[in-house]
N, C-alpha and C positions, 0 to 999 in steps of 0.2 A: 519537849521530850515526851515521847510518849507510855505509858506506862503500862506495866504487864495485865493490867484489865484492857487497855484498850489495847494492846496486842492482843489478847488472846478473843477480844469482841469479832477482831478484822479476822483472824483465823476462822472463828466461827461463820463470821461474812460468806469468807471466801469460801468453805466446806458447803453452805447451803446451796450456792452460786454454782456451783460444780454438780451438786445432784440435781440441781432444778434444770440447769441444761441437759444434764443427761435423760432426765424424765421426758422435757420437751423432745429429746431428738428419736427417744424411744418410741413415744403416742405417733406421731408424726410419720414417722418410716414403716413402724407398722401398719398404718392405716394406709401408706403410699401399698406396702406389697400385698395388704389383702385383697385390698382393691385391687388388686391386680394377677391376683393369684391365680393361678389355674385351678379350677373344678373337679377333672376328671383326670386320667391316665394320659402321662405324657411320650415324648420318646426316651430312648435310650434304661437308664439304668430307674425311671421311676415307676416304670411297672413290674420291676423285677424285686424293686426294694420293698415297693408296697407290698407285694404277695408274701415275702418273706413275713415282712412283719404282721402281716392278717395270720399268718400259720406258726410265727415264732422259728421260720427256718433257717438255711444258712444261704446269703448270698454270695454271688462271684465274691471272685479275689479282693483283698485280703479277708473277706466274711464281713468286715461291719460293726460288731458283736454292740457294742456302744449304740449306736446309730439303732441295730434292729429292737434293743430292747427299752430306749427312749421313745421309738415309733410306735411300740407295744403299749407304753404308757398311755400317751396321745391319743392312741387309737381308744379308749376308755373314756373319751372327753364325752359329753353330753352335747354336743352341735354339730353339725353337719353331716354329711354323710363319711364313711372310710375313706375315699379318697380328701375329702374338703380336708380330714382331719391330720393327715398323714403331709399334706404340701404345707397345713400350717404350722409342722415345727421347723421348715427351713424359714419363715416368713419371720415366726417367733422368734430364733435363733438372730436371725441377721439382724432382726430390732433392735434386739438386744446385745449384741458385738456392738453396733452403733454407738448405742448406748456407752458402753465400757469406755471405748476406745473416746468418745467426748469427755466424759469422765477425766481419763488419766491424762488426756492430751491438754484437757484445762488446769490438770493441777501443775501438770511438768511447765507448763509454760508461763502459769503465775509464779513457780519455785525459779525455775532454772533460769528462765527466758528474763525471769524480775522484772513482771509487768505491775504496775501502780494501780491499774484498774479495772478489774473485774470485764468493764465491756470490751478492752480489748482483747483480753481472752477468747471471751463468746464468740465475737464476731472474727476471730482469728480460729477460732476451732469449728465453727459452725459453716463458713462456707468451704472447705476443703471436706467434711464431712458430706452435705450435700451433694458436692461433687461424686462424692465416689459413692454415692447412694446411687447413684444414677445411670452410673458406671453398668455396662451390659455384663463384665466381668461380678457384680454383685448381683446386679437386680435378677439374673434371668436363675440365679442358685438360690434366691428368695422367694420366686414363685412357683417351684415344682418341688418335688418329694426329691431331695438329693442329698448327698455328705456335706458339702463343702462349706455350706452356712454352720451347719454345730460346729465341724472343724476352724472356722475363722473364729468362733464366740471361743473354744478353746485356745486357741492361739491370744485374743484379746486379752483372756481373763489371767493365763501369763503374763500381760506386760503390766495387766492391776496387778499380780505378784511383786511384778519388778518395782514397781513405784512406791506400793505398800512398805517394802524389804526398803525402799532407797531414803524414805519419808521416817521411818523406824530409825535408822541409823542416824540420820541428818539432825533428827530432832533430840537426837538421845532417850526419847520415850517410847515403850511399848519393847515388845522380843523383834528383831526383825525377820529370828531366824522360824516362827510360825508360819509367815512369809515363805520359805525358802521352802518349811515341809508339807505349806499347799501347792506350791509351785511342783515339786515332785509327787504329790499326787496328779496331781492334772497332768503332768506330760506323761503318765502313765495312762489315765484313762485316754487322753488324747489322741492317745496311739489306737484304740479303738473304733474311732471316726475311720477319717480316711490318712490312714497310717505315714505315706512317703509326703502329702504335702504337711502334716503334721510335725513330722519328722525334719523335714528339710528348715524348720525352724529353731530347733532343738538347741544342736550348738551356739547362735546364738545369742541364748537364754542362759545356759550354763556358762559360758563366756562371761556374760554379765552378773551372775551371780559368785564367779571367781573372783574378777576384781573387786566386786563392791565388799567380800570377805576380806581382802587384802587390805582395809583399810581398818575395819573393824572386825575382827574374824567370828564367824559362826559358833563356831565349835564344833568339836568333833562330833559329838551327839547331837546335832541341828543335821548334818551332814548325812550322819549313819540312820536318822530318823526319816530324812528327807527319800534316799535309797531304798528305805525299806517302803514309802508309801509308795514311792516308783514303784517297785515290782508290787503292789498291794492293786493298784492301777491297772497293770497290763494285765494281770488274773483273770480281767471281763475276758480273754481269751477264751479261757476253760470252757466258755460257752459253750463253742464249738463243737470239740469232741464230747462234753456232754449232750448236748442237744444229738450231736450227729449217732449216737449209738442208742438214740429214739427211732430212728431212720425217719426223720419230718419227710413228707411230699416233694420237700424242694431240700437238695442237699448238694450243692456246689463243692464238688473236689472231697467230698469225704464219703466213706464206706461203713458201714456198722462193722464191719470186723477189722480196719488196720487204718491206724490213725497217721501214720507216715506220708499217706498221699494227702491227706486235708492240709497236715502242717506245710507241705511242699507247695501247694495252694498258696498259703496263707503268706509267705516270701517272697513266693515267685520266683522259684527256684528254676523252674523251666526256662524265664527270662533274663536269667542272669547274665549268659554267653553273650546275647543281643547287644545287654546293657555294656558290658563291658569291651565289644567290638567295636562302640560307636564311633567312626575317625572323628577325629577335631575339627575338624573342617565343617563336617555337618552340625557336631554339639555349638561349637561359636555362630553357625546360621543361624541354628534355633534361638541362641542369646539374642541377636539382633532380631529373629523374630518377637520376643518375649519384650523388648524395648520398644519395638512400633508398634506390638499390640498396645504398652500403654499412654503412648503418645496419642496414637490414637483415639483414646478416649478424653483423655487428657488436655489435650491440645497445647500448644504452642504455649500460651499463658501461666496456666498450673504447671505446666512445664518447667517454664522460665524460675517462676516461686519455688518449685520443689529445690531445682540445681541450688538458688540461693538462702532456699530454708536450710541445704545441707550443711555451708560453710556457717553459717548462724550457730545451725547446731552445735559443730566441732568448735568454734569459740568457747561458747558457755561450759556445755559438757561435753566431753570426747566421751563418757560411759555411756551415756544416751544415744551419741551418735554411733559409735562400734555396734548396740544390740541394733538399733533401725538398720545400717547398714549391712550387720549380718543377715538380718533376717529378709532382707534383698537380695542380696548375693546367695545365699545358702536354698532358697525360696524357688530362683529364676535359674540355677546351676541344675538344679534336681528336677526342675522341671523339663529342663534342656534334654538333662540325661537319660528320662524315663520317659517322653512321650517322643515314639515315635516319627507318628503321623500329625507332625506339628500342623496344626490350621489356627489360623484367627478368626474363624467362624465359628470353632467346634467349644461347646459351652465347657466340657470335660478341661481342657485348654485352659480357661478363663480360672476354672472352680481351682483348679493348680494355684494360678497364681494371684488366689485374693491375699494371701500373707504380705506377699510383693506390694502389693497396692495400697494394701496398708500405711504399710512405712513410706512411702511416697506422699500419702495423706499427712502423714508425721511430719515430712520434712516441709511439704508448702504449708504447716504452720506458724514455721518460727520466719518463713519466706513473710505472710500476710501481716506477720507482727509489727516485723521489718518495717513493711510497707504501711502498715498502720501508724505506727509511730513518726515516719517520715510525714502522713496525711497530717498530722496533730502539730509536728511542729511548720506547716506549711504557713499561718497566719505570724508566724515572727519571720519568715525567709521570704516570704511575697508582699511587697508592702501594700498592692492592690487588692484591693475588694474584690471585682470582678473576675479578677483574675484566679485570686484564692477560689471560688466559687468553682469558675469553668473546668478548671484544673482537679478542684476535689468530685465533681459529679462528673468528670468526664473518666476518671478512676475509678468510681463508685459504679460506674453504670458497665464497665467494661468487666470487673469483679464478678457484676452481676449475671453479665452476660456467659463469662465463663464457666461459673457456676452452677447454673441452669441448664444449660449446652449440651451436656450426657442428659439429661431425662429428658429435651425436648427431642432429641437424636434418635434413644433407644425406646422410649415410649413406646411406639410398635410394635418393636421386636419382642419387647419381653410384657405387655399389656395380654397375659392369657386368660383373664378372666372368661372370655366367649370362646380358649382354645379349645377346638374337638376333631381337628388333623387327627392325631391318634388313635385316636376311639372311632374317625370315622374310617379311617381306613384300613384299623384291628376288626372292625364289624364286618366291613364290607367285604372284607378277605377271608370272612368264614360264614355268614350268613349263612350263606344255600347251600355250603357242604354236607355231604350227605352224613347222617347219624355215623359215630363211630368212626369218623373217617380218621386217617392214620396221615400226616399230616409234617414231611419233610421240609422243616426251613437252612435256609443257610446265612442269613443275617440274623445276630441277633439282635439288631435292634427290634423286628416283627416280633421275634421270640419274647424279646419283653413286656412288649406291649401286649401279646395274648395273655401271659400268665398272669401279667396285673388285672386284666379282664377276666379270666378264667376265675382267679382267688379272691379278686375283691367286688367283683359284680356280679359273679355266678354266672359268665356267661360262658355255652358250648364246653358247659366242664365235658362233654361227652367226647372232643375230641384228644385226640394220643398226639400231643406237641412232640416233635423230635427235633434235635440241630442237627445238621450234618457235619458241621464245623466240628463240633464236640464228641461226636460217634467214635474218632480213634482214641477217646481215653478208656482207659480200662472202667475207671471208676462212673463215669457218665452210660457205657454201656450196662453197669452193674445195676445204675439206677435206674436204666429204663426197664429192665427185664422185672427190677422189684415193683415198680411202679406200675408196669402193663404188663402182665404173669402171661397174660395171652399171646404176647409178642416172642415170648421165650421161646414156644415150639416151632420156631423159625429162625437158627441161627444164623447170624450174617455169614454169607460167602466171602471168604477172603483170602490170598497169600500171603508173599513174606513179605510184601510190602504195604498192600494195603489193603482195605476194606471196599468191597464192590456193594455200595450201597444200590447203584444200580438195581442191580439183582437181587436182592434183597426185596426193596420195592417191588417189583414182576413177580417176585415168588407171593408178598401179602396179597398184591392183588389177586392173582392168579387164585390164592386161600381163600377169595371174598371178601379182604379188608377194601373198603372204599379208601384210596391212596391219590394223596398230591402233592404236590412238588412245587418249589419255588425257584422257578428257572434264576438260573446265575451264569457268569459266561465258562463255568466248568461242569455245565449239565450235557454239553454238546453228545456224549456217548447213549444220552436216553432221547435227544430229542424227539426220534419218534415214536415214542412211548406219550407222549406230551398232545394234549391238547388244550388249549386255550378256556379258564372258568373263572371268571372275575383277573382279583389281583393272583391268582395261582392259578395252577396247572393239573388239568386232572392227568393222570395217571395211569397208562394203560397196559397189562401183563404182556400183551403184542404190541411191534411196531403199528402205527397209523399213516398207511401212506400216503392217504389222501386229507385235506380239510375240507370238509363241506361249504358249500359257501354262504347255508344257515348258521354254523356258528360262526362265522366271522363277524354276521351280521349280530349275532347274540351280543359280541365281546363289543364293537362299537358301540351296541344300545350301553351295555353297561355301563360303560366311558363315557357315555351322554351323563346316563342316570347318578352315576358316581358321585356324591359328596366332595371325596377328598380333590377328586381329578376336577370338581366343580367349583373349586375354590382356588384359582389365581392371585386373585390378590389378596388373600390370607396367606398363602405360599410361599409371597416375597417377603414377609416380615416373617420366617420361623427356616432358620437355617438348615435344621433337623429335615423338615418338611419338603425342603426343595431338591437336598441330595435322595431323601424318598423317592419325589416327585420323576426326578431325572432320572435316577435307576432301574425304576418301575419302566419308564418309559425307551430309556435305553436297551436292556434285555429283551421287553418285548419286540424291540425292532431287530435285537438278533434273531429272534428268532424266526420273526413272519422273513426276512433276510437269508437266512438257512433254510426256510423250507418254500423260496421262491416266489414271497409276498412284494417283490420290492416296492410296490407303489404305498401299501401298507405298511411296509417298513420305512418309509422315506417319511411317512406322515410324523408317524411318533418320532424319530429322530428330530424332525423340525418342531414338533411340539416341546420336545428333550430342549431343544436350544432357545424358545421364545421365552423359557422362565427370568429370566434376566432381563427380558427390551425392558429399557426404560429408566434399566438401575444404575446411577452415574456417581455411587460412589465410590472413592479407589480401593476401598476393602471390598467389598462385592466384586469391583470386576475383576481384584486377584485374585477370588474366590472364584468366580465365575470360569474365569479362563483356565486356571487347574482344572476345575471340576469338567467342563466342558470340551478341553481340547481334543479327549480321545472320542467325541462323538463328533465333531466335528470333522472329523479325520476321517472318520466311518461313512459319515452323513455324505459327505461328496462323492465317491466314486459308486454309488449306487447304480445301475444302469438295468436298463428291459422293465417292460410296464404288461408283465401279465395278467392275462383278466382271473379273476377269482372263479368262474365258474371253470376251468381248465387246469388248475395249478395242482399240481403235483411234487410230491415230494422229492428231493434232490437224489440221485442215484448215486 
């Protein structure tokens, strides 16, 4: 019989056992994503974040506020440069969720699971951990400047509440309801990060800390304390309209004089209608897309484990299994509902649903325990030697294989340490624009990659970044006028429906601003205002009706000379980079196509479609054939091979 020293020895055992794995799996993943980190300015939302946080400003919707003023911290570290410094708190961040999430997965499953020995914990929480280290849905939010790693170390550090709060109660020692009033602190700052996949986990967490009340209740003041740090929490809000009545350089959706449109911002109050039109038809595609993104990564094996870690689960504990399972369901629902343009390329996609992958992680560990324990009593159920042997390494090895399987897959994809797509083709796209040029985009992904380069590398601060896309907000007109005073004695032309950017541009020109344009396929009323200068378009106060057939020759050389257009096979591992890739290329062949180029225009279209020879896996080619089928379409019925020294512009 053992007695309460030596119980309380194994307690302490098993508590040292639980942080030394978590330290290992901390050092370890860290060192996987610095190693792997990206260096300089990525796509989409990491040079828009970084700028902010170089300047303390506001970014797009919901703002960040969390995010921007952690990045502000970091950004103070003594190593690297502003960018190295700013990608290493997503790197940080995901190390440290790893971390957590080893942690509580080793205590639930030596408590609940009622394992006898420490290692099969480990090795029950250590390759499913693995696994989803490697996973493209984590690694690629661990190597760039993004929300989605703090927001999972938030979501993590909820379910140490939950275990703390569960472990309190169970033992009869300690408050558990401190527990419940860090827990509502953190889903208040939580909400700070990135708000809706944060959020999509919420209920349930509150779910779970209802019932576990139900047996032993809080109290009312654990409850009313816990409420009030929630709203103590979401306060990091006030940022905003404070900051925004500074008028920072960069201010997304707010105004120095009326805080109503920043809050509207910060909802997404303009997306509401979208949100709530979506048929069911499309919301349940998206679910089944949200399940074969994670099979896919997953495969077949951890598959198999997760389905049977689920029912393991609900034996032992149904409270365990309800919060995992909520925060599936609630995780993959929300995601469904909020993302449109569902892709399982698109990293935005993945960063949604790392909560989801989580609990999936949770469940193929009481799966491996399962199967541990079956490995252990193998030597009293197989009387042969040889056979115990082939049986247990032939198991052993297939674990292993599965295991490993996501980082030897996505290695590629998310290996940015030598990324410079962005930076090369942010460069290349403004180099030789002329001083002061005024400078019309219509993606913002380009848009974010300038400002990151503008704010955090000081380059071509000189030029006037505009979106077009953003031009009919009141509030984004209000900040380019405050922003560029000199743009002011030039109001745009418009009636009662829209804004004739058009003319707009031909009136700065026509003033002497050097102007250009990012052909898109709704430029077609200026196209002959357009000629051809790197990745854009210069911009002329008249039609041009002729193209010389020196700059044609110019625009080829550049396409030689190009970095980004020089890198193919960097292109096929960076998802980001290939819909660049292809769009650059598709536009430009509308247009040499519009004004009579076809031989030119057939070139780039077939250049549009060789991004893919080669690629045989069935995520790329579903990827591929969306992305691709409407140039393909284009691409064939091209007809007439005019010569360039003759070609004139369409009548």
């Amino acid at each position: 019989m053992p007695t309460a020293a030596d119980i309380r020895h194994q307690s302490e055992q098993r508590l040292n056992t639980g942080w030394l794995l978590a330290t290992v799996v901390f050092i370890l993943s860290l060192i996987l994503y610095v190693a792997t980190m990206c260096r300089t300015v990525y796509w989409w939302d990491t040079g828009e974040l970084a700028a902010n946080i170089k300047i303390l400003g506001i970014a797009h919707r919901p703002g960040f506020p969390l995010y921007i003023i952690l990045g502000r911290l970091f950004a103070l570290a003594p190593f690297g440069d502003f960018f190295y410094r700013i990608n290493f708190v997503s790197a940080l961040t995901a190390a440290t969720a790893l971390a957590v999430l080893a942690y509580v997965w080793f205590e639930t499953s030596m408590s609940i699971l009622r394992l006898r020995q420490p290692w099969e914990a480990m090795i029950s929480v250590a390759l499913p951990l693995i696994a989803v280290a490697g996973t493209y849905t984590l690694w690629i939010q661990a190597v760039r400047a993004e929300v989605y790693a703090p927001t999972l170390l938030a979501v993590t550090l909820l379910w140490g509440c939950a275990w703390g709060a569960h472990r309190a109660m169970r033992s009869g020692h300690g408050d558990a309801g401190r527990w419940l009033c860090l827990a509502g602190l953190l889903s208040g700052l939580g909400l700070g990060l990135h708000n809706a996949t944060f959020a999509s986990t919420l209920p349930a967490f509150l779910l779970f800390f209802v019932i576990l009340g139900r047996r032993r209740p809080f109290g009312m003041r654990a409850w009313l304390t816990a409420g009030l740090l929630f709203l103590l929490g979401v306060s990091v809000y006030l940022y905003l309209p404070v900051r925004a009545a500074q008028n920072p350089p960069l201010n997304w959706g707010w105004t120095k004089t009326s805080y109503s449109p920043g809050w509207g911002t910060v909802v997404a109050t303009d997306a509401l209608g979208e949100v709530f039109s979506t048929a069911m038809a499309a919301w349940v595609q998206r679910l089944w897309m949200s399940a074969q993104l994670f099979f896919d990564q997953l495969q077949w094996g951890l598959t198999i484990l997760a389905l049977w870690g689920l029912i393991c689960w609900w034996r032992r504990s149904r409270l365990w299994t309800l919060l995992a399972v909520g925060i599936l369901i609630g995780n993959v629902a929300v995601t469904a509902l909020l993302v449109t343009q569902f892709d399982d390329t698109n990293a935005d996609v993945h960063g949604y649903l790392l909560p989801g992958l989580a609990s999936i992680g949770f469940f193929a560990v009481a799966g491996l325990v399962s199967l541990v324990r079956a490995l252990v009593e193998l030597p009293r159920r197989l009387p042969t030697c040889w056979l115990r042997r082939l049986l247990g390494g032939a198991t052993a090895a297939t674990l292993g294989v599965l295991t490993i399987a996501p980082l030897i897959i996505y290695a590629p994809y998310c290996n940015l340490v030598s990324h410079r797509l962005a930076y090369d083709f942010g460069t290349e796209a403004t180099a030789d624009l002329r001083p002061g040029a005024v400078v019309f985009l219509a993606t913002t992904n380009l848009d974010f990659v300038l400002r990151g380069l503008q704010y955090c590398d000081g380059w071509r601060t000189d030029l006037r970044i505009l979106n077009r896309d953003l031009l009919p907000a009141a509030w984004y007109r209000q900040w380019v006028f405050d922003h560029y005073p000199e743009l002011a004695a030039y109001p745009i032309p418009s009636d009662s429906t829209r804004l004739h950017l058009g003319r707009w541009a031909a009136n700065l020109a026509g003033a002497g601003f050097p102007v250009y344009w990012e052909f898109t396929e709704t430029s077609m009323d200026v196209l002959q205002n357009l000629t051809p200068a790197g990745h854009l378009f210069a911009f002329s106060p008249k039609p041009v009706p002729f193209l010389e057939p020196q700059q044609i020759r110019v625009q080829e050389e550049f396409e030689r000379q190009s970095r980004f257009y020089g890198s193919p096979r960097r292109i096929l591992y960076d998802y980001d980079a290939q819909r660049v890739y292809v769009a650059s290329l598709y536009r430009a062949g509308m247009y040499y196509e519009s004004r009579g180029l076809y031989d030119r225009a057939r070139e780039l279209f077939q250049r549009a479609l060789s991004v893919f020879a080669g690629d045989t896996s069935a995520q790329r080619k579903r990827a591929a054939k969306r992305m691709l089928g409407k140039i393909d379409s284009l691409a064939v019925p091209l007809s007439g091979t005019p010569q360039l020294d003759s070609v004139a512009a369409p009548q």
